[in-house]
C-alpha positions in Angstrom: -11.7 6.6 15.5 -10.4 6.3 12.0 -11.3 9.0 9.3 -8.1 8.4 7.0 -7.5 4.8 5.9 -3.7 4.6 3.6 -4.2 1.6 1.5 -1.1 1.1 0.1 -0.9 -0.8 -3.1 1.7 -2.6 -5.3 -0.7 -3.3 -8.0 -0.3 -7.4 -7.0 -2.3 -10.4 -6.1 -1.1 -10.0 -2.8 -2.4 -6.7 -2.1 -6.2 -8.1 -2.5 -6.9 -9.2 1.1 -5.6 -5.9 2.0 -7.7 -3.8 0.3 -10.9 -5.7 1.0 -9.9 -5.3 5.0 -9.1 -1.2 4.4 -12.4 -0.6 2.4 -14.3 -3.0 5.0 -12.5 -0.5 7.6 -13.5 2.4 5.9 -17.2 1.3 5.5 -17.2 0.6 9.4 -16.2 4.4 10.1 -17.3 6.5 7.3 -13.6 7.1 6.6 -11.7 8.2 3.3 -9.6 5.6 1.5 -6.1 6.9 0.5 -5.1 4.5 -2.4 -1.5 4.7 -2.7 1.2 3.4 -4.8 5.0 3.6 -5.1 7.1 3.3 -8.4 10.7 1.7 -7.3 13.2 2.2 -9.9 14.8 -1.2 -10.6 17.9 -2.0 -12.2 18.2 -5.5 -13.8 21.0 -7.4 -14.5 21.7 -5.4 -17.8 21.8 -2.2 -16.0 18.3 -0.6 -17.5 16.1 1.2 -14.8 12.5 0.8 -15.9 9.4 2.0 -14.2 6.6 -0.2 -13.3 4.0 2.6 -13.8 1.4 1.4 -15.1 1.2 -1.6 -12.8 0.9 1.3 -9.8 -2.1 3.0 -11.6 -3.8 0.3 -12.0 -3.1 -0.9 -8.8 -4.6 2.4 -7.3 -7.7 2.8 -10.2 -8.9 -0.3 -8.8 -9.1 0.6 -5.0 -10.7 3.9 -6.6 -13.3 1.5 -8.6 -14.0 -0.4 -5.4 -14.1 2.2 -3.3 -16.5 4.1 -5.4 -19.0 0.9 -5.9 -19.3 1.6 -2.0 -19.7 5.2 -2.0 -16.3 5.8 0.0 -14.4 9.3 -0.9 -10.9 8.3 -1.6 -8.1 9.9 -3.0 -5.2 8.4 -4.9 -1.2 9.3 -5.6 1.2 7.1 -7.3 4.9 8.8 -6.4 8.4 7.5 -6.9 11.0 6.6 -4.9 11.5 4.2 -1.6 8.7 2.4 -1.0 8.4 2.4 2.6 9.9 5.8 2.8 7.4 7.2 0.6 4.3 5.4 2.3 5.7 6.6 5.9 5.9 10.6 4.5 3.0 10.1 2.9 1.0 8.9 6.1 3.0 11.8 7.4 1.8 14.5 5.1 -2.1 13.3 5.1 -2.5 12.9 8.9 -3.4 9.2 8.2 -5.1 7.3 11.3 -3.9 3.8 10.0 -2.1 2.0 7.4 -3.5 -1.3 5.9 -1.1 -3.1 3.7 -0.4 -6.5 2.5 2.1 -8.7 2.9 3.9 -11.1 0.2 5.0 -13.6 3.5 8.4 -14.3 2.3 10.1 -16.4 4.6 14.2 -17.6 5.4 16.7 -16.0 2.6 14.0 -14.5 0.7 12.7 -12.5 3.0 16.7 -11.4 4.6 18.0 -10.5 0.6 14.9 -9.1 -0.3 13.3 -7.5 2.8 9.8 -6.5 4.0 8.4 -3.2 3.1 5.4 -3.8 5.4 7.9 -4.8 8.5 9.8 -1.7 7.7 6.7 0.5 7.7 5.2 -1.6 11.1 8.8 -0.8 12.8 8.8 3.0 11.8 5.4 3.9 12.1 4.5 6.0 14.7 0.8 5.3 13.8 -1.3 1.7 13.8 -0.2 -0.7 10.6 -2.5 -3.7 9.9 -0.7 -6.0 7.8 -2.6 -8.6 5.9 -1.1 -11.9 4.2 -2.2 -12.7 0.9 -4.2 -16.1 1.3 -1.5 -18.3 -0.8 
């Protein structure tokens, strides 16, 4: 049913139920993890763009590390760009089965100025999305 599980990951806290559901997912089927991150450039309020990087790799080394405790193949990417554009192409370009991502279950004003990524991904998708809340 599933051979290609996309986890993916923003390198936070919230991502951790996620992951644990994916890999459980993946064990279930005998499917490959795709650990995934995207790097959104962000401008603050004096105008410098940085780049999270390293927050990404780890986020993605420690689905590998999981996933290879387990003795599940996986593969990992960390891109730039959009997040939810880049997961959907990315599901796109790997002939992913299903996508199992966190949430960060923002609520009222938060949630309208800042946005989803995961609702954006469930509403575009043309494949399954499990989303996940973070248990906080």
């Amino acid at each position: 049913m599933y051979e290609r599980i996309l986890i993916p990951t923003d390198g936070s806290e919230n991502v951790v139920h996620a992951v644990e559901n994916g890999i459980a997912i993946a064990e279930q089927f005998g499917a490959t993890v795709y650990a995934f991150a995207v790097v959104p450039y962000v401008v603050t309020r004096d105008h410098i763009r940085y780049d999270p990087e390293a927050v990404a790799e780890r986020g993605v080394e420690d689905i590998q590390e999981q996933c290879d405790k387990k003795g599940i193949d996986v593969i990992t990417e960390v891109r730039k760009g959009e997040p939810f554009e880049e997961i959907l192409a990315y599901s796109d370009e790997n002939d992913i089965d299903v996508i199992v991502m966190g949430t960060h279950g923002r609520t009222g004003l938060d949630h309208v100025l800042i946005g989803s990524t995961a609702e954006r991904v469930v509403r575009h998708a043309p494949i399954p999305v499990l989303t996940v809340r973070s248990k906080e």
